[in-house]
C-alpha positions in Angstrom: 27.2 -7.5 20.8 27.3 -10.8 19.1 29.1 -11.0 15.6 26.2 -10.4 13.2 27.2 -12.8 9.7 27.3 -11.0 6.5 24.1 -10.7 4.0 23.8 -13.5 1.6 23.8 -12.1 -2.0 20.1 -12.5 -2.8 19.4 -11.1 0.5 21.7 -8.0 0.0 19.8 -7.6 -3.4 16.1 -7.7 -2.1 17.6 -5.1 0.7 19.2 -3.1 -1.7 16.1 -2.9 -3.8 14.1 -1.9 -1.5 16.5 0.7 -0.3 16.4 2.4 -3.8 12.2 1.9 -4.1 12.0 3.8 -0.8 11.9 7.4 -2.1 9.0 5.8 -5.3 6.9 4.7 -2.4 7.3 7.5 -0.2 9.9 6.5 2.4 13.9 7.0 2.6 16.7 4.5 1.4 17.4 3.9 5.2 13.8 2.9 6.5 13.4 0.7 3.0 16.3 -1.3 3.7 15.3 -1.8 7.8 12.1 -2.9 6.7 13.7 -5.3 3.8 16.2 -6.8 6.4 13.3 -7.7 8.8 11.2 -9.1 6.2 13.6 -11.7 5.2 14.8 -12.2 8.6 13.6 -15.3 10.1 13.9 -13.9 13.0 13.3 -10.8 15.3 16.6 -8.2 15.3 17.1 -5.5 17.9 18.4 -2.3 16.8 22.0 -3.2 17.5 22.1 -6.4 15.0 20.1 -3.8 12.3 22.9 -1.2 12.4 25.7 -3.8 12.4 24.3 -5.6 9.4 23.1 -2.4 7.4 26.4 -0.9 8.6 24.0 2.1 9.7 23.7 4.4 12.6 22.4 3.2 15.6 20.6 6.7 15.7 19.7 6.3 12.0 18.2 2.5 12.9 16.2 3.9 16.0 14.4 6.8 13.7 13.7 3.9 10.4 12.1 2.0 13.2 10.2 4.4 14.6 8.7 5.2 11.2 7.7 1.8 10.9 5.9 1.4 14.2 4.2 4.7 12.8 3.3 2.4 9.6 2.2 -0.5 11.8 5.4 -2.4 9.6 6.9 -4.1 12.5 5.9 -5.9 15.4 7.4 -5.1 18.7 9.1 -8.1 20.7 10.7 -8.6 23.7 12.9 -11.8 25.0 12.7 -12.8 28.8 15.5 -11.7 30.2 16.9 -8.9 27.6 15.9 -5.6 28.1 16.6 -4.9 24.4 13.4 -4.1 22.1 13.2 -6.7 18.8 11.6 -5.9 15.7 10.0 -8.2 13.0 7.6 -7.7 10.1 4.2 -9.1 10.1 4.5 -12.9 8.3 1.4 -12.7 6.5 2.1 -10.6 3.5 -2.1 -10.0 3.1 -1.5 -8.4 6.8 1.5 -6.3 5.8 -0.8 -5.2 2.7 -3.8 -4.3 4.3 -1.5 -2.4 7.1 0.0 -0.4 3.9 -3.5 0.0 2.8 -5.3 1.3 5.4 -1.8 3.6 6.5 -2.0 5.0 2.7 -5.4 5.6 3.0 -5.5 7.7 6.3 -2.6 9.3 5.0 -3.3 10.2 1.8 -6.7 9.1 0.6 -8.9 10.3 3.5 -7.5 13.8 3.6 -8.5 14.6 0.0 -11.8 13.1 0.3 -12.5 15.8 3.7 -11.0 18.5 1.3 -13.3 17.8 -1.6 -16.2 17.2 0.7 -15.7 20.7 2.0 -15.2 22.3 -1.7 -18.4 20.4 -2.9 -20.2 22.3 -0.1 -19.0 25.9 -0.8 -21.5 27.9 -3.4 -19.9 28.3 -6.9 -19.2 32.4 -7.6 -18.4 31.3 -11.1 -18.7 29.7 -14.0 -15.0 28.3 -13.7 -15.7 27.6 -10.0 -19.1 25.7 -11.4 -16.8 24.0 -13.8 -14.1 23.3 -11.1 -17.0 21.6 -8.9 -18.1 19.5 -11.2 -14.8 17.7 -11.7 -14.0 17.6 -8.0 -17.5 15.7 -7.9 -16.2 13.1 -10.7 -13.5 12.6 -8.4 -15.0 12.6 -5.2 -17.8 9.9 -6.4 -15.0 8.2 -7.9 -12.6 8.0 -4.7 -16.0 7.2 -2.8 -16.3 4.3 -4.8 -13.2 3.0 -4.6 -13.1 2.6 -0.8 -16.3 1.6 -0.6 -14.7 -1.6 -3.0 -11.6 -1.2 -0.8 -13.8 -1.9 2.8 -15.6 -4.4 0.8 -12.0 -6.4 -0.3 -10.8 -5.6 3.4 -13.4 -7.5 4.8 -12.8 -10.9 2.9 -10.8 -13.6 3.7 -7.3 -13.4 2.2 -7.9 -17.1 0.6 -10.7 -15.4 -1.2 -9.2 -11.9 -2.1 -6.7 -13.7 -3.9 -9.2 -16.3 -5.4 -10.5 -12.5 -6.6 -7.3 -11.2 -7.9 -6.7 -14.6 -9.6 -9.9 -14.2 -11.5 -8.3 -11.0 -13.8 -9.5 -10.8 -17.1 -12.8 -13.4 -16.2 -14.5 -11.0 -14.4 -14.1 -8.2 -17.1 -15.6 -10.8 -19.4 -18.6 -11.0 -17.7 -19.3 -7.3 -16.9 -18.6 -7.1 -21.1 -21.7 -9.6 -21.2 -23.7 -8.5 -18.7 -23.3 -4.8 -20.9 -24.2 -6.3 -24.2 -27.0 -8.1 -22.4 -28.0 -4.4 -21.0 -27.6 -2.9 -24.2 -24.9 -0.9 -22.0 -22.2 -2.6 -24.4 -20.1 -0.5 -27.1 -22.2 -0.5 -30.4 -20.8 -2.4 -32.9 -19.1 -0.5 -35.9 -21.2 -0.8 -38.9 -20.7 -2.8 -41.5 -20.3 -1.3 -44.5 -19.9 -4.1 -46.6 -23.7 -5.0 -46.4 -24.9 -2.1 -47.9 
């Protein structure tokens, strides 16, 4: 095994960082750091560089990676000539954050909307089971309505998604005018010094 050189400072930090966001975003300490190391890496590491460096278990390594490929993280790479499998995360950071996207949304989105769906459909025995169905509805039109926007933001051109996110507080500007001009607007306070 070639001698792997230790982590730069900055480098360590991002790794470490990541490490300790892991649980927040739903993954372990372990899998957070793999994923941080092959990020910054500018190149592709097999397993056997990943433990050295991360001074982790080669078993430990082989399951963070595994949960990756499960995430659609990492790409899979092999070099003529070397049996050994090599790992590097998508370049494109609009890739990697569609991949998290879509992986959230199968994993977490999707199975509440089927669940709702299915509640929505059963008859109400009670008031409070009326009551209970018209909030899961609030939320279900709402979630509907949100990936509708999310396949709508999938489909553009990451140039232009982030032309979008740039625009921020311009585009709540005009959806304020284009209420007022609707009469959809807040109505102003009244004035009480006219009277």
């Amino acid at each position: 095994m070639s001698q792997i050189s230790p982590l730069p400072s900055l480098n360590r930090q991002f790794v470490s960082h990541f490490g300790e966001m892991g649980s927040r975003w739903g993954i372990n300490r372990t899998v957070g750091q793999i994923y941080a190391l092959l990020y910054l890496s500018p190149r592709a590491l097999n397993a056997e560089e990943i433990a050295e460096t991360l001074e982790f278990s080669r078993s430990n390594v082989s399951m963070g990676l595994k949960e990756l490929q499960s995430w659609r993280l990492v790409n899979l790479r092999h070099h003529p000539g070397d049996r050994r499998e090599y790992f590097e995360a998508p370049q494109d950071v609009w890739e990697i954050f569609r991949r998290l996207a879509e992986e959230r949304r199968r994993r977490e989105i999707e199975p509440t909307q089927s669940m709702l769906r299915s509640a929505l459909l059963e008859s109400a025995q009670s008031e409070d089971e009326q009551h209970a169905q018209q909030r899961m509805q609030e939320m279900y039109q709402l979630i509907e309505k949100l990936m509708t926007w999310f396949d709508d933001v999938q489909r553009l051109q990451p140039e232009t998604a982030m032309q979008l996110m740039g625009m921020g507080s311009a585009v709540t500007r005009v959806l304020e005018i284009k209420d007022k001009l609707t009469g959809r607007g807040k109505k102003p306070a009244k004035d009480d010094s006219q009277d």
